[in-house]
N, C-alpha and C positions, 0 to 999 in steps of 0.2 A: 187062699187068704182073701175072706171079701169083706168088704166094708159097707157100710148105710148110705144109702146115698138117696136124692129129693132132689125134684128136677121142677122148674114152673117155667112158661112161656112169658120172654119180656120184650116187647116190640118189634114180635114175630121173630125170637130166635130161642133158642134152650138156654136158659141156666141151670145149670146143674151143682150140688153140693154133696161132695164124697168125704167121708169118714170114718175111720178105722182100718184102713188101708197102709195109708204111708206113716213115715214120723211118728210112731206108735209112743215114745218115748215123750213126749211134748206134753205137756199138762192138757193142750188142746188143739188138734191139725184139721187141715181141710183143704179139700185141692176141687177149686172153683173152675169150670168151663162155661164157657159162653161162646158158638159159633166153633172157632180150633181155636182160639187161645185158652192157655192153661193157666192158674199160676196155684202154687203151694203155698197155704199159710199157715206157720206153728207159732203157739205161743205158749212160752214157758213162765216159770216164776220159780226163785230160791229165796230164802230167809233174808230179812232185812241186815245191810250191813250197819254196824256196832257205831253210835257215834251222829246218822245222818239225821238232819231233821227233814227231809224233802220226798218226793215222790220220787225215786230211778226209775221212768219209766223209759223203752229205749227201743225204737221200732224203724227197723231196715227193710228195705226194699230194692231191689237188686233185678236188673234184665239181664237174662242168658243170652247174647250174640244169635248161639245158636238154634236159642229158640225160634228164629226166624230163619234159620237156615243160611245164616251169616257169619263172616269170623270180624273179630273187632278189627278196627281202624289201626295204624301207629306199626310201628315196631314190634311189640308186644304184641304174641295172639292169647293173651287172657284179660279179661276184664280186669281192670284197675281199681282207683277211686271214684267214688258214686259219682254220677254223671249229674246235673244240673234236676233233668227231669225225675231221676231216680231221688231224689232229696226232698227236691218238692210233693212226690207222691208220699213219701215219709213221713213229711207236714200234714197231708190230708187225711190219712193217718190218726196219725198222733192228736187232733185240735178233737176230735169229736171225742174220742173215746176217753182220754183224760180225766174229766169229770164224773163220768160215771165209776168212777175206783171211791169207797168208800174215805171217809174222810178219817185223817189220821194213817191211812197203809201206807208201808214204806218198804214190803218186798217189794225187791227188784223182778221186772217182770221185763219181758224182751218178747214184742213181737217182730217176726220174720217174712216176710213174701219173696218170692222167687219166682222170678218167671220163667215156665220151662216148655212152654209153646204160644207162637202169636201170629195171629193172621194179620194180615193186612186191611181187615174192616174193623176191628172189635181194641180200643185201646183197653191193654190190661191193668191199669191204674183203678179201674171200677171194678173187677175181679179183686184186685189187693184188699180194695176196702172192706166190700162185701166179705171176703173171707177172714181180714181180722177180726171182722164183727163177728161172725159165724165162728172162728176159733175160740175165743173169748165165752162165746156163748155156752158150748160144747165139753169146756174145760170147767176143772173145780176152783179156776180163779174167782176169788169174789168181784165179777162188773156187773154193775145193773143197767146192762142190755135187756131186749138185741134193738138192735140198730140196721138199718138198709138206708144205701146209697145210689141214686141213678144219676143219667147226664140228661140234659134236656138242652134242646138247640132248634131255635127258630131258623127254618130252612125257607124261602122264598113266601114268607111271611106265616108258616104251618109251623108246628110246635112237633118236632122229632124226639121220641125218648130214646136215647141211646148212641146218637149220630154216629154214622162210618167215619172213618178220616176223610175220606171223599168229601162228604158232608159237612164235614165240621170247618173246612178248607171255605166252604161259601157262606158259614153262618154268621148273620148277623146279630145274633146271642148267642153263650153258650152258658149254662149254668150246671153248675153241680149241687142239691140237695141230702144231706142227710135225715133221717128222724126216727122217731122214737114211736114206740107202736099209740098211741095217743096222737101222733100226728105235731107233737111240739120240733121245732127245727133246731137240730144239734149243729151243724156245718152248712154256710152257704159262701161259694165261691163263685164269682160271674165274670166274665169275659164279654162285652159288649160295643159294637158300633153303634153308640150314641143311641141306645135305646131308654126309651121311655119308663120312665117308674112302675106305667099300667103294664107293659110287658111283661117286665122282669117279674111281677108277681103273676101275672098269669102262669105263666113257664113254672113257676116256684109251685104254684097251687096242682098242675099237671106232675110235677114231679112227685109229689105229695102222694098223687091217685097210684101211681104205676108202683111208690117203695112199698104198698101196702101188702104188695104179693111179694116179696122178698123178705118182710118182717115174719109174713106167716111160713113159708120157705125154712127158714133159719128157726123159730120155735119149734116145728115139724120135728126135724135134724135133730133138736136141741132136746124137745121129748125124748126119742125114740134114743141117742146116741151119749145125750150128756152127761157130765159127772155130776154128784152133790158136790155142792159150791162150799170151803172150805169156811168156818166158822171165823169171822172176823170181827171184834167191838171196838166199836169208834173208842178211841180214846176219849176221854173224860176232861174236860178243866177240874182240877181243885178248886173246891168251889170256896174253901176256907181262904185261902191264898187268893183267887178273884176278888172274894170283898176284900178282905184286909187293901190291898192293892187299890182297889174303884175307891174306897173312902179314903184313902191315903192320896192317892194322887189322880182322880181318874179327873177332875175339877182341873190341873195342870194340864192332860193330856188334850181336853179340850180346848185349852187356850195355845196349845204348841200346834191341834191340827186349824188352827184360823191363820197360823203364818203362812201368806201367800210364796215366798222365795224359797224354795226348794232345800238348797241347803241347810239355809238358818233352820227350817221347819225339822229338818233331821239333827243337827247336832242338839236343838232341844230336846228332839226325844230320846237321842244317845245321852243326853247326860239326864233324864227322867230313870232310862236304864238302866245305869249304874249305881245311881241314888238306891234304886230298888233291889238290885243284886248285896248292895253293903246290907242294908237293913233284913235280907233271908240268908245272910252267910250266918253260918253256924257258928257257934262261940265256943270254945275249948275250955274246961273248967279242969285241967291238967294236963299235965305231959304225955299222956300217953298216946298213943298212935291210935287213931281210928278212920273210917272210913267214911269222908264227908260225903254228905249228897250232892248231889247236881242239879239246882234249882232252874239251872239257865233256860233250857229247855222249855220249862214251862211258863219260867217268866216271859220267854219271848211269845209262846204260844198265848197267852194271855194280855201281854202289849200288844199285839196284833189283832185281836180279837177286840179289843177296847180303842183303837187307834179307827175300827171300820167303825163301831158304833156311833163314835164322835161324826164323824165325816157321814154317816147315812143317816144318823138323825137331825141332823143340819139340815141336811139336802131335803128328807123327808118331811120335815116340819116345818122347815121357813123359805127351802126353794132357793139357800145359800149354798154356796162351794166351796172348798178350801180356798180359793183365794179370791174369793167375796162376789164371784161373778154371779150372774143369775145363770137358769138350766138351759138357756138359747144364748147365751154370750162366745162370743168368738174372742180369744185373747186377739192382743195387741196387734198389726203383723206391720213388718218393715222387709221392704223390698230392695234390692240395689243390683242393676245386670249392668254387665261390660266390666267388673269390676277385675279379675284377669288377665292382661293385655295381652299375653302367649297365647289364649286357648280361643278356638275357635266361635267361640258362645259361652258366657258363663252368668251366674247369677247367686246371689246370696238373698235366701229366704230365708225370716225369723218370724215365726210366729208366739208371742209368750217365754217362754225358755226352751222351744225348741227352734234348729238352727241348723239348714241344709247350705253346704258351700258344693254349689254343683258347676261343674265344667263338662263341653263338649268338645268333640274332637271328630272332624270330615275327615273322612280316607275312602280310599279306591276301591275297585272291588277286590283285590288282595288281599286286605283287610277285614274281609267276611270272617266270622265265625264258623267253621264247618264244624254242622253237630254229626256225630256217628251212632246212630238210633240205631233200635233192632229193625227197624222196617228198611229206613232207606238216608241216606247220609243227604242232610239239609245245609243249607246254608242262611245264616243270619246276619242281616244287616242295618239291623239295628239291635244294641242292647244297650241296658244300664244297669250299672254296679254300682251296688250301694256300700257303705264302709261305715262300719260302727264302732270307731275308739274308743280306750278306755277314759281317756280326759271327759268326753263328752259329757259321763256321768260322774264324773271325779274320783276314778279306780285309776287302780293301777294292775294291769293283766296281763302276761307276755303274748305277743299278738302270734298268730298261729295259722294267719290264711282266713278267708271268710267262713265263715260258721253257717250252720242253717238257718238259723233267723237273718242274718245277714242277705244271705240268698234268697230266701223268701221274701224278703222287702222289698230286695231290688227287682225282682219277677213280680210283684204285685205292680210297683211304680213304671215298670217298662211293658204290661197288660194295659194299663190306662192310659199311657200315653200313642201306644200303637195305634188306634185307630184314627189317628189326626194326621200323622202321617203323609206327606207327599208318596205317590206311587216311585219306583225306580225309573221309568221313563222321563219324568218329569223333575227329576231330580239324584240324578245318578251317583250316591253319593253312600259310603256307609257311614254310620252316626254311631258313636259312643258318650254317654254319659254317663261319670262319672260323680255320686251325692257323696261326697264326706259330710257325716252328721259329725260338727263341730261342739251341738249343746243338745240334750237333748232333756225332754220332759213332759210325754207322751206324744205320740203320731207321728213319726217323725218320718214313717213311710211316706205318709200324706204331707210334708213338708217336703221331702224330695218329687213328689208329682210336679207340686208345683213350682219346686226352683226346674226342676225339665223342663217344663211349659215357656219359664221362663226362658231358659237359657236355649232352647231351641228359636226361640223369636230374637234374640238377643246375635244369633249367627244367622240368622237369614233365610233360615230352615222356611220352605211353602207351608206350615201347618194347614189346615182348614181352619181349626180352631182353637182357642185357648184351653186347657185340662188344669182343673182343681180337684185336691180332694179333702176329706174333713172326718174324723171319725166323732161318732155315737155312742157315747159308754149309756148303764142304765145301771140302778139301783132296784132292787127288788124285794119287798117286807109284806111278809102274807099277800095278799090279795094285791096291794099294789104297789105301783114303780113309778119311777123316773128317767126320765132318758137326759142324758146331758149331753150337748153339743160343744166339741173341740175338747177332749178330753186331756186330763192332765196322768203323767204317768201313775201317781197313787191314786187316781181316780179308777181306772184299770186295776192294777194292784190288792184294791180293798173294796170295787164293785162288782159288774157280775157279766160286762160285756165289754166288748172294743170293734165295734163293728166299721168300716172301713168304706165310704164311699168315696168313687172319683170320677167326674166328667165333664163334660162340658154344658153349655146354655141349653144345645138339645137334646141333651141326656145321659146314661150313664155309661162309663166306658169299664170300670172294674169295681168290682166289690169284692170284702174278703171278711168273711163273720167268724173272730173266736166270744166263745164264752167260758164261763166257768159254772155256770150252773148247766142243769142237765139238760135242757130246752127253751126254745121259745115258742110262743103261739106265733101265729101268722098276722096277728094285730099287730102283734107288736116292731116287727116287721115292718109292715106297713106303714104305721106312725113312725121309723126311725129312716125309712124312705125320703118321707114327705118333709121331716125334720135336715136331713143332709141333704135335699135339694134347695132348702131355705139359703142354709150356709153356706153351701156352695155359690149361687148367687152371690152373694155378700163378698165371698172371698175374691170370684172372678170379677166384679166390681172393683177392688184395691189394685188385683194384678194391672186390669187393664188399664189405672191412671198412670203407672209408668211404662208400659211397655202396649199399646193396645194391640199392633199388629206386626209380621215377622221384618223386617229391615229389608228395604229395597238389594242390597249385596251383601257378599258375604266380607268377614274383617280381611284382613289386610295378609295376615297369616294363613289363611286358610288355602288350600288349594284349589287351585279349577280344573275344571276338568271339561275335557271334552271326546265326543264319543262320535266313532266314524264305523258308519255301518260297514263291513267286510264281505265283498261275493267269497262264497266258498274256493271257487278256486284259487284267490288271491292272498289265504289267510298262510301258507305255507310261503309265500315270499314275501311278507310281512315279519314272517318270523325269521327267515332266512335257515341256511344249514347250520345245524346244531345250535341254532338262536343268535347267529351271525350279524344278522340284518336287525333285529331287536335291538341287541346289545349295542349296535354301531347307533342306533338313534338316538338310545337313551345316552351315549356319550358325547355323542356331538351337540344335543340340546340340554343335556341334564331336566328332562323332562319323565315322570313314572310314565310307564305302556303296559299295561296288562290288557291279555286278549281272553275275554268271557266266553263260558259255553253257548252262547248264543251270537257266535260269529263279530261279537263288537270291539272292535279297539277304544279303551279308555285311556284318554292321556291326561294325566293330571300333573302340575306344578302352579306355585306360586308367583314363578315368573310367567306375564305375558305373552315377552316375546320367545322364549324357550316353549309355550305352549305353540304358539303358532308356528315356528320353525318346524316341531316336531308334526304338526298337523299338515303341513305342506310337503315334509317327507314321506310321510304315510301315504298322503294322496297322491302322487307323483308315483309311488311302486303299485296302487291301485290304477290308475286310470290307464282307459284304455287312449291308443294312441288316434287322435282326429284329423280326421283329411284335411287337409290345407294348413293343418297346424305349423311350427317352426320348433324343434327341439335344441339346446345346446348340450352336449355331452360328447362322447367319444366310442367311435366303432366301437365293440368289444367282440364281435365274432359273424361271418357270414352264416344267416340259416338257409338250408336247401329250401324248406316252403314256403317261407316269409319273407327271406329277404336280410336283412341287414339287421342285427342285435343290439340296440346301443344302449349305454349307457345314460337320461338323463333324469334320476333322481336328484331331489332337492339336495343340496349340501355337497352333491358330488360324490366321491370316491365310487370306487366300488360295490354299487349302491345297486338299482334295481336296473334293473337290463330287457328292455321291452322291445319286440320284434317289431319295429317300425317300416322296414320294407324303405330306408331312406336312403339318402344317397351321401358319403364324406367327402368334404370340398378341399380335405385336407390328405397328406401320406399320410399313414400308419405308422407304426413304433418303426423306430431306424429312421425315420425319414421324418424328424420333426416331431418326435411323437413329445408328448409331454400335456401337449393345448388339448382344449376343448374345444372344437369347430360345431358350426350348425351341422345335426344329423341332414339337413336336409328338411325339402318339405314332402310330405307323407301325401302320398299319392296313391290312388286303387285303379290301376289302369288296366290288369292284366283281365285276358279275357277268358271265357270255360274254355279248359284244354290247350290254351298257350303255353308257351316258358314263359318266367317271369322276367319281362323288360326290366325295371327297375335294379332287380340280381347285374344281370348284363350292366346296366348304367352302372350300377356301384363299383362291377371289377374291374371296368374301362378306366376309371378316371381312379383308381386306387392303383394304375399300373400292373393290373394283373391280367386283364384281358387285351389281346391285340385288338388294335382297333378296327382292325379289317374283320375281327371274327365276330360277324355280327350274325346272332342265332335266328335261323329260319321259324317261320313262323306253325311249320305244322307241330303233328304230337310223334314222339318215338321216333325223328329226327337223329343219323348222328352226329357223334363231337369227337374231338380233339381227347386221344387216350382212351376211347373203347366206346362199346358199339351201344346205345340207346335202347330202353326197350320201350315197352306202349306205357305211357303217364309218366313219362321222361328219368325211369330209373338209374339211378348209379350206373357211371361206364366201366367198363374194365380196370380193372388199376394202376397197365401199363407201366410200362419202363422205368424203375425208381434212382433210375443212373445216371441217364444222357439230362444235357445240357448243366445251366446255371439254376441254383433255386431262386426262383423270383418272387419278390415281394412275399405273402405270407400266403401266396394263389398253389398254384399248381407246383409240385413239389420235385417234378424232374424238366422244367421248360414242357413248352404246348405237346411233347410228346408223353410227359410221362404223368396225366395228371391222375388225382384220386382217384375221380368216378365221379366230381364235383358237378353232372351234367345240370343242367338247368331245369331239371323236374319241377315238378309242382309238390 
C-alpha cells in the first residue's frame, strides 16, 4: 500500500508530505515529517446541519505522550482534556484557514492532527499547520488554498527559520507567518523582547521567502494526489427583498449605526428587525393549513450586510466611526490600581466600554504550574488568566470553564507581558493574574495587558518596563482601506481585521493578527505597525500619570519570602526523617518552606517575625560549628569521631544535632536533665593520630570516665574492656554483667564497656 509523497528542504532539514497511505476514509489526510517528528492530518466534511445559520468549522489538535516516548503525567496513563498548548495550536489552525471556505458554506467540516512522533529539535505545531493546509488542499472540500506556514526567530541578532527549542529558549523574537502563494499574509503571531517594528518585519519578510517552497510542496501533492473540489454556490441575497428592505428602512439603519453606546445601538436595530420580520410574514387568506416560509434567515443575512455598508461607508467617505471618532482616535481610558485591598496588586482598566478588573496574586515556588509536555515536564511561574462572562456583553450563558478564546487571550496577554518580567533570582516569587472582563466592546485582550502592567506595578513586581497594547481593525473596498485604531467590537464584527499590538517605549512584546478576508499585503502590515506604535505611546503616557513605576514594597498581604542557599549535604537535615524537621519549622513559625530543585530553601509568610524565626532555624541546622563559638542546647549523644552531638537549633526541641566535639557542664538525663546548658566552647585541638582529648573531657566531667583514666597519647593504645587496634578501633565488648551501669558511659562499669575506645 503506498502512497504520494513530496519532500523539499527547509532550513537544512526534510519536509516531507505523504498521501494516500493512512486515513484513506477522510475527504483529505497527510502525515507531515520534519527531522523525526510526525504528525497526521485528516480532514473531513458532512452535510450542513438543518436550521444553522454559521460556519461549523471544528479543528483538534492532540499530542501522543508516547510520541516522545513518554507516558502522561497524573494518575491517569491516557491523555485527557486538551492541554493549554494543544488549544492554542487549534487556534493557529483555525484563524488562517477560516476565510478561505467560501462564503455562505455551512458543512460541517472537522479538521484533526495527531501527533504520533516528536523529537526534541522540531515543534510539531508547524507540521499540524502545514498539514491542515495540505489536507484541505488534497481533499474535494471547497477551500481556496494552499497556504504554508514557517517559524522564524532571531537568534543572537541572525534570523533562524524554523528554530530548535534550544534556540527558541534564547530568542529574542519569535514569529510565526502564514501566506498565500501571492505572498498576501493570512496569520501572524509574534513573541518579542521588546523588538523593534524594523525587526519584526524583517523576520516577517524572511518568512515570506522560505513559505514559498512549502506553497509549491503542497500544489505538487495537490496536482499529482488531489480530489475535484466539490461544486459549491455562494448563496445569493434576494435581491427583490434587499431593495424592498434599503428603501424601506436602510435610511433608519444609518442612523441606528451613528449610535455610539453599544447597547442602545443594538436594541435599535433589534426593533428595525422586527418591524421588518411583521411587514415579510406572510398573510393567510384562509383557514387552511399551509406551509409558511422562513424569511428570518435572510432578513438577517441582509441586515448584516446593510448594517457593514452603513459603517464602511462612513469610515470610507468621511473618515467617521460608529461612535463619531476619527480612524487614529483612542477611546476614552480611566485607570484605578490598589482598588482591591486582599489581593496582592490589582487594577481596573476602562478603556471606552471596554473594562479589565485584574488582580494579582505572589506565591512560592509550590505554586508553579507544572506543565506535562511531550518533550519534557516544565514548570511555570508566571501565568494570566483571562475570564470572559456572560454579563460583560449582556448574555446570559451557563458558564462551563474557560473556552478557547478565553484561553487564547489570556496566552496572548501573559506573551506581552513576559518579557518585562523580573528574573527569579531577583525576585523569587510566582505571580498570577487574574483579568475578569467586566464590560466588554472590542479589545479586551489588550485591556487586560494593560490593567497586568498595571497591577504588576501596583504589588511591587521589579518590571523593567511599563506593557500596553492596542488593536488595528481596517476596512477594505476595492483598491482601498482603512485602518482604524482601538477598535470597537462591531468594528471587528463588520470589518475585515483585529490585529493586536502589545509593548513597551522600546518595542514590541506580542502581536496576534486575525482577519477575515483571505490576505494582507506587507504594506499594510507595515502601516498598521507604525499606526499601534503611535497608540501605544498615547496609551503608555495615561498609564504612566497614575502609576509611573512599580511601588517601593510589596502590600501588606503579600507574602515575603526568603531564600537560603542549601549545601547538598545539609538539604536532608533540613528536611529531617520523613519530613520531620520541615514540618517541625513550619509549626513552630507558621512560616511556608519549600525546598527547590536547585538546592534553595524558600521561606515565605506574611509575618516578619515568623519569617525570621523560621530563617534562623534553618540557618542554625545548616551551619557549620565555629571554633571559639559558645552553643546553648543539650548533649544528645557521644560520637566516636567527632566528639560530642548536640543539640543547638533555633527554637529548641529536638531540632538539628551538630557534632561539635563540645564539652557538657551539666549531668545528663537522670541527673538534672530537662535544662539546656552551654555545649561548651568548640575547640580543634586534637592532633593526626591522637585520641580525641575533647571525647575524654566530655566523659570525665559527664561522670562517665574515671578521672584517673586519662588516655595515653600514642595510636592502637589499650583501654578499659578490650584490646585497641591501629586508628583506635572499637575494643572488645567485654563483660556485659559485672558491676553498676554508670551514667549513660560504659554499660557493665570500667570492665565491661562497649568498645567505646577513643578512636578517631
Amino acid at each position: 500500500m503506498n502512497g504520494i509523497s513530496k519532500s523539499v528542504e527547509i532550513a537544512g532539514r526534510t519536509l516531507s508530505m505523504e498521501t494516500g497511505r493512512l486515513a484513506r476514509q477522510a475527504n483529505g489526510a497527510v502525515m507531515v515529517r520534519y527531522g523525526d517528528s510526525m504528525v497526521l492530518v485528516a480532514a473531513t466534511m458532512a452535510g450542513a446541519r438543518p436550521g444553522i445559520d454559521f460556519f461549523p468549522l471544528t479543528v483538534d489538535y492532540r499530542e501522543r505522550m508516547s510520541a516522545a516516548g513518554r507516558y502522561p503525567g497524573g494518575f491517569f496513563k491516557r491523555e485527557g482534556r486538551p492541554t493549554e498548548k494543544e488549544i492554542l495550536t487549534c487556534r493557529l489552525i483555525d484563524r488562517p484557514i477560516r476565510p478561505l471556505f467560501p462564503k455562505g458554506f455551512k458543512d460541517e467540516v472537522q479538521v484533526m492532527a495527531t501527533v504520533f512522533s516528536a523529537d526534541p529539535e522540531n515543534d510539531p505545531d508547524i507540521l499540524a499547520m502545514n498539514g491542515a493546509f495540505a489536507a484541505l488542499a488534497v481533499s474535494d472540500i471547497p477551500f481556496k488554498g494552499p497556504l504554508g506556514v514557517v517559524r522564524v526567530g532571531r537568534v543572537n541578532g541572525e534570523l533562524i527559520v524554523n528554530p530548535t527549542y534550544e534556540q527558541r529558549k534564547i530568542a529574542t523574537l519569535e514569529l510565526l507567518v502564514a501566506c498565500l502563494p501571492n505572498g498576501d499574509i493570512s496569520l501572524l503571531e509574534v513573541t518579542a523582547a521588546e523588538e523593534s517594528e524594523e525587526h519584526i518585519v524583517a523576520a516577517l519578510e524572511a518568512g515570506q521567502r522560505e513559505v514559498g517552497k512549502i506553497l509549491e510542496l503542497i500544489a505538487e501533492l495537490a496536482a499529482e494526489a488531489g480530489k475535484p473540489k466539490r461544486e459549491f454556490a455562494e448563496i445569493e441575497i434576494d435581491r427583490a427583498m434587499y431593495s424592498s428592505i434599503e428603501s424601506g428602512h436602510y435610511a433608519r439603519i444609518q442612523e441606528a449605526m451613528r449610535i455610539a453606546e453599544k447597547t442602545e445601538r443594538e436594541l435599535r436595530m433589534k426593533e428595525i428587525e422586527e418591524q421588518i420580520n411583521t411587514e415579510f410574514a406572510p398573510s393567510l387568506e384562509n383557514d387552511e393549513e399551509v406551509e409558511l416560509p422562513d424569511h428570518g434567515p435572510m432578513i438577517r443575512e441582509i441586515l448584516y450586510a446593510m448594517e457593514a455598508r452603513a459603517m464602511r461607508e462612513r469610515i470610507m467617505a468621511d473618515g467617521v466611526r460608529i461612535d463619531g471618532r476619527g480612524l487614529d482616535e483612542i477611546r476614552p481610558i480611566e485607570i484605578e490600581v490598589g482598588l482591591l485591598p486582599r489581593c496582592h496588586g490589582s487594577a481596573l482598566f476602562t478603556r471606552g466600554q471596554t473594562q479589565a478588573l485584574v488582580g494579582l496574586t505572589l506565591g512560592t515556588v509550590s505554586d508553579e504550574q507544572v506543565v506535562d509536555s511531550m518533550i519534557e515536564e516544565t514548570r511555570k511561574k508566571f501565568m494570566l488568566h483571562y475570564t470572559f462572562p456572560p454579563f460583560s456583553v449582556g448574555e446570559c450563558r451557563p458558564i462551563r470553564g474557560p473556552g478557547r478564546r478565553e484561553i487564547g487571550h489570556g496566552a496572548l496577554a501573559e506573551r506581552a507581558l513576559l518579557p518585562v518580567l523580573p528574573s527569579y533570582e531577583d525576585f523569587p516569587y510566582t505571580i498570577r493574574i487574574t483579568s475578569d472582563i467586566t464590560e466588554s466592546n472590542g479589545s479586551s485582550s489588550m485591556a487586560s495587558t494593560c490593567g497586568g502592567s498595571l497591577a504588576l506595578m501596583d504589588a511591587g513586581v521589579p518590571v523593567s518596563a511599563a506593557v500596553a497594547g492596542v488593536s488595528i481593525g481596517l476596512v477594505m473596498e476595492g483598491g482601498e482601506y482603512r485602518l482604524l485604531t482601538d477598535i470597537l467590537g462591531a468594528e471587528y464584527h463588520l470589518g475585515d481585521m483585529d490585529f493586536k499590538v502589545a509593548g513597551t517605549r522600546e518595542g514590541v512584546t506580542a502581536i496576534q493578527l486575525d482577519i477575515k478576508v483571505a490576505g494582507l499585503g506587507t504594506h499594510i502590515v507595515r502601516e498598521a505597525l507604525t499606526r499601534a506604535q503611535a497608540a501605544r505611546m498615547r496609551i503608555l503616557d495615561q498609564m504612566a500619570a497614575v502609576i509611573a513605576e512599580p511601588r517601593g514594597s510589596l502590600k501588606e498581604h503579600a507574602p515575603r519570602i526568603i531564600i537560603i542557599e542549601l549545601p547538598q549535604a545539609k538539604i536532608g537535615e533540613v528536611i529531617g526523617p520523613g519530613g520531620k524537621m520541615i514540618r517541625k519549622i513550619i509549626e513552630e513559625t507558621g512560616a511556608k518552606i519549600d525546598i527547590d530543585d536547585d538546592s534553595r530553601c524558600v521561606i515565605s509568610t506574611v509575618d516578619a517575625e515568623a519569617a525570621r524565626r523560621a530563617k534562623e532555624f534553618v540557618e542554625s541546622i545548616i551551619a557549620e560549628a565555629e571554633v571559639g563559638k559558645i552553643y546553648k542546647g543539650k548533649v544528645v549523644r557521644l560520637m566516636k569521631p567527632q566528639g560530642v552531638r548536640g543539640d543547638h537549633a533555633a527554637g529548641g526541641g529536638d531540632g538539628a544535632h551538630q557534632p561539635v566535639g563540645a564539652v557538657s557542664r551539666e549531668p545528663r538525663r537522670g541527673r538534672g536533665a530537662g535544662r539546656r546548658p552551654d555545649l561548651g566552647q568548640v575547640r580543634r585541638d586534637r592532633q593526626p593520630g591522637a585520641r580525641e582529648p575533647l571525647k575524654v573531657e566530655a566523659e570525665r566531667e559527664m561522670g562517665i570516665l574515671d578521672e584517673n583514666a586519662v588516655p595515653p597519647a600514642g595510636v592502637g593504645q589499650p583501654h578499659h574492656g578490650g584490646e585497641r587496634r591501629d586508628y583506635g578501633d572499637r575494643g572488645g565488648r567485654g563483660d556485659r554483667g559485672h558491676g553498676d551501669r554508670g551514667g549513660r558511659g560504659g554499660r557493665g562499669g570500667h570492665g565491661g564497656g562497649r568498645g567505646r575506645g577513643f578512636s578517631r
